[in-house]
N, C-alpha and C positions, 0 to 999 in steps of 0.2 A: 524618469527614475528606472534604473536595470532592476533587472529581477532578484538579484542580491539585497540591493538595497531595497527591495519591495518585503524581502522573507523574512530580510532582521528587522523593518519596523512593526511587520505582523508579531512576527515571533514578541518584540519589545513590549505591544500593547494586550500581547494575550496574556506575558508576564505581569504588568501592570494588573489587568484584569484579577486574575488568579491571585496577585500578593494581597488585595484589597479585599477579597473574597476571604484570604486566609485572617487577614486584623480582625477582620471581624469576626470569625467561625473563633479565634483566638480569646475576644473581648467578654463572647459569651460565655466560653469554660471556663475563666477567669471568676465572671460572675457567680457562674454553678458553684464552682470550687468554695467560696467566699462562704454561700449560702450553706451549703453543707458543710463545714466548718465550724459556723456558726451551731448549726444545728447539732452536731455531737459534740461541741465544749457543751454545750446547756444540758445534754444528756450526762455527761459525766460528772457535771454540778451537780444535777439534778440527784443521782445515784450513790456520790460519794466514792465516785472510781477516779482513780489518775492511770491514766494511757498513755503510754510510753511505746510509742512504733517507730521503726528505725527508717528512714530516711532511704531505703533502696527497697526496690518492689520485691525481691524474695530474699532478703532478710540479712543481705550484705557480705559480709566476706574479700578474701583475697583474691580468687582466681573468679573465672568466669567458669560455668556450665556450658562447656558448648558443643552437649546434643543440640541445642538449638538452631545450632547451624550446622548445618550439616549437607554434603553435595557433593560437585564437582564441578567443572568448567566443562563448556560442550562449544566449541568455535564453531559462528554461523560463515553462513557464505561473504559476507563482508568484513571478514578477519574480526569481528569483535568477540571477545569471549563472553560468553551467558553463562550463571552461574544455576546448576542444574539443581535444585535440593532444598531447604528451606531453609528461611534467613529471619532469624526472632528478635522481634521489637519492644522488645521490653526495656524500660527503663533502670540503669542499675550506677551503682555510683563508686564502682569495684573497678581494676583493670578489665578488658576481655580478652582473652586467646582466640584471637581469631585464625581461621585455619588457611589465612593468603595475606599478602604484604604487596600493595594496601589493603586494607579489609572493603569488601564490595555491599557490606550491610551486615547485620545483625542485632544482638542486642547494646545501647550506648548509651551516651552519658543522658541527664535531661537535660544539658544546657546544649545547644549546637554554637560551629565556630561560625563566624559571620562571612558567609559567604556573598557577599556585592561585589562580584569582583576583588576580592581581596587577597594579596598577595603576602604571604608570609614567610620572611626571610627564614625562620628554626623550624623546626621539625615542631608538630601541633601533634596533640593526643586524640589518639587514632578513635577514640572513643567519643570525643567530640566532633570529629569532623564525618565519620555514619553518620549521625546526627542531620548533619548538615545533607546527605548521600537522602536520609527520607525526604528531606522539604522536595526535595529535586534538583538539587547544587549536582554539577561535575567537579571533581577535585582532579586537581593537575599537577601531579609527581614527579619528579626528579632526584637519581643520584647522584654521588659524586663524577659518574663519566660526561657526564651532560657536558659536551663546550658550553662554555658560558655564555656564548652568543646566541644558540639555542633557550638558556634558560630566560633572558633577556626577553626574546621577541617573545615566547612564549607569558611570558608575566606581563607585556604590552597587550597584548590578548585579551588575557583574563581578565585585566582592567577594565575594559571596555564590554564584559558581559556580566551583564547582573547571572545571579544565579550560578557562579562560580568562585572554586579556590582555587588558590596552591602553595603549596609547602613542600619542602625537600624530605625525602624518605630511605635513609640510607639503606636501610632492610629491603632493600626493594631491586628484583635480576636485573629490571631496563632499565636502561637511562632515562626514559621520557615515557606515564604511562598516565593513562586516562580512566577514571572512574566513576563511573554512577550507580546506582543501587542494584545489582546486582549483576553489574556489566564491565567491562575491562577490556583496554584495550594497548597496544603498544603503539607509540609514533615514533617518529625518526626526529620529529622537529617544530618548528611553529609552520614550516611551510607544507608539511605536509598534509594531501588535500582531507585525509583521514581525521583530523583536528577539526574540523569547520564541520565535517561532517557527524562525527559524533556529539559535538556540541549542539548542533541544529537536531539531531535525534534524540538526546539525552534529558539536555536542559527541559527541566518541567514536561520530561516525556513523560509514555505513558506506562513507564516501569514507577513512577513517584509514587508510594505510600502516600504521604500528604501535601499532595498539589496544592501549591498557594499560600503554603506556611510558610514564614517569613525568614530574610537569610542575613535580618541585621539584629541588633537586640541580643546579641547575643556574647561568645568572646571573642575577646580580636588580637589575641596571643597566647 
């Protein structure tokens, strides 16, 4: 077996490991959540209050708040750009103004888009698929200049790694650009070697908020 095929079944089984890791770390907030639910209906039986709280964590709206994002791009020596400043993860169920096209993380929706490899022909809500940017998904964007033989091998790709998307982004300068939470980068192609590499750095690197959270269960248009 080459060394290639040695790094993608490591890489495959550390994924493995960490999504199993994540069900379960998942199964238990679930529980929590239930329990404590539980516990403040019986309080507000108890009390003779009805509570009525709105479904986005500060309090919903049109636009997003985005001091919370706030930076710059700083390019390292391997042409990827790092996003310099902070990136908030707050859950919100509003658009967000994010301040780059793709957005490289902030605050997003609480459903993420299913990223297994999943290729999606339309443009996806850029607030779903952060989402996805926290579990540790790379999303893989294209515009209209993309040859279409480029977008092709490149979705032949993504299919075959867990832990990514892609979807077309017409707001977006390059034709072909690579993103993970709070990293960016430009390719020319599926061949170029820059694509294998950021995927093999990215994917459930060690930029991931929540390593091992799950990239299906979720939406998948």
């Amino acid at each position: 077996m080459g060394s290639a095929e040695k790094s993608s079944a490591a890489r495959t089984a550390r994924m493995e490991e960490m999504r199993r890791a994540g069900q379960a770390r998942e199964r238990r907030n679930r529980i929590l959540v239930v329990a404590a639910s539980v516990v403040v209906v019986a309080g507000l039986v108890a009390g003779g209050v009805v509570l009525v709280q709105a479904q986005s964590d500060d309090g919903g709206g049109s636009a997003a708040d985005d001091a919370k994002t706030a930076g710059k791009f700083a390019t390292d020596a391997d042409g990827v750009r790092a996003w310099r400043g902070t990136l908030g993860r707050e859950h919100v169920t509003k658009s967000v103004d994010y301040p780059v096209t793709p957005p490289v993380g902030g605050d997003h929706n609480p459903v993420w888009m299913n990223c297994n490899g999943d290729v999606y022909e339309d443009e996806i809500n850029p607030t779903n698929a952060v989402h996805s940017l926290e579990h540790g998904a790379v999303w893989v964007t294209y515009n209209g200049d993309a040859p279409e033989a480029e977008v092709e091998a490149l979705a032949a790709k993504v299919r075959k790694t867990p832990y990514t998307l892609m979807s077309p982004v017409d707001g977006q300068e390059d034709p072909v650009v690579l993103t993970a939470w709070g990293h960016q980068r430009t390719v020319t192609g599926a061949a170029d070697p820059a694509v294998d590499a950021f995927l093999e750095k990215f994917v459930q690197g060690q930029q991931t908020p929540e390593p091992g959270a799950a990239c299906t269960g979720g939406l998948s248009k």
